[in-house]
Steps between C-alpha positions, in 0.01 A plus 500: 500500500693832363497776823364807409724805543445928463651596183781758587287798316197403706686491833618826389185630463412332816727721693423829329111437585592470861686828487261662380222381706755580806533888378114543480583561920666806425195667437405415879776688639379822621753801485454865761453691257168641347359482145533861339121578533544363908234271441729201677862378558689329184581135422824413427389370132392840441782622628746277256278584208528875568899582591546265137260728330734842651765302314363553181347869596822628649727327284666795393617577855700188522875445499625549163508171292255327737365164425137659565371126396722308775344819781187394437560121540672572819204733606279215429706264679595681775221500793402102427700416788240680659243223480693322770676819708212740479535833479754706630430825659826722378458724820491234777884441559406134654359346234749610259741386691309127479408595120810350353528160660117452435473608141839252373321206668198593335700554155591159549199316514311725241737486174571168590182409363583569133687307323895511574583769244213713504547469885899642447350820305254566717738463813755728310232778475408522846864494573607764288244675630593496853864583462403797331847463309371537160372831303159289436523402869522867659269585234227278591586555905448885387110396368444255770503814733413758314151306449372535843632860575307621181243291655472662811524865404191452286291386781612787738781289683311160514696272742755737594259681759345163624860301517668870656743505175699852513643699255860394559438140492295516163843713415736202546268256285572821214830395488434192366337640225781757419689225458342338219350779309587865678226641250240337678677513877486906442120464467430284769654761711321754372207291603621436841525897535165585370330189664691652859385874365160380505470304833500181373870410608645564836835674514 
């Protein structure tokens, strides 16, 4: 009697189908800050979709000779880890200081559900991401936090009153964005003045 096996293509397939079932959670993971028109708090799905859409929008503002293609696969990829680790909440210094630990055992289990070298690529992403080494790297950092800054200043300081967010600390996440496009870190501070101007920001 001849044992039936999974053709390689299928198992393949097999794999990919669980990945993507698996990344259907991210849109269960609920991020602080507010939709634009306040009506509730953001999903990190939403979230992913958005900063890779400012890819395309702001593309202009990005590091000469940027892949703008590999940004937005890395802004795609980068908050899946998330499923597992949650969300992070940038101004509470304890669970950052957990954050890192969490979201590499998390990047373990999730890309190891594709196949091995879809699973590599993936992996790579999220890594280059995090180091922040690369001009797409500090490019995509600089979206990933310009997003919810724009984000709160159009719904008169959104989480920054509730969470006690001031001026200064807002400041320091500017940096980041300077860093990767200084374009777009000049008008985040601009926001952060104006948002401060109108009592919506704490000095």
């Amino acid at each position: 009697m001849s044992r039936v096996t999974i053709a390689p293509e299928e198992d393949r397939l097999t794999a990919q189908i669980a990945f993507a079932v698996e990344i259907d959670k991210l849109k269960r993971v609920i991020r602080r800050n507010l939709l634009m028109d306040g009506s509730r708090r953001e999903n990190d799905a939403e979230h992913s979709w958005y900063v890779g859409m400012l890819a395309l929008v702001f593309a202009e503002h990005a590091p000469p000779g940027a892949d703008i293609q590999r940004v937005i696969a890395m802004l795609l990829v980068h908050d899946l880890v998330e499923i597992d680790a949650g969300d992070t909440f940038i101004y509470d210094p304890v669970a950052v200081a957990a954050q890192a630990q969490a979201e590499r055992t998390a990047a373990e289990r999730i890309f190891a559900l594709l196949p091995a070298d879809q699973a590599a690529s993936m992996r790579e992403l999220w890594e280059e991401f995090e180091a922040r080494e690369t001009p797409e790297a500090r490019f995509a950092k600089a979206l990933d936090r310009f997003a919810p800054i724009l984000a709160n200043h159009n719904t008169e300081g959104g989480t920054w009153p509730l969470f006690r967010v001031t001026a200064s600390q807002v400041k320091e996440k500017v940096r980041l964005i300077e860093e990767g496009s200084p374009s777009l870190g000049a008008y985040a501070m601009e926001l952060v003045e104006l948002s401060v101007a109108r009592g919506h920001l704490s000095e």
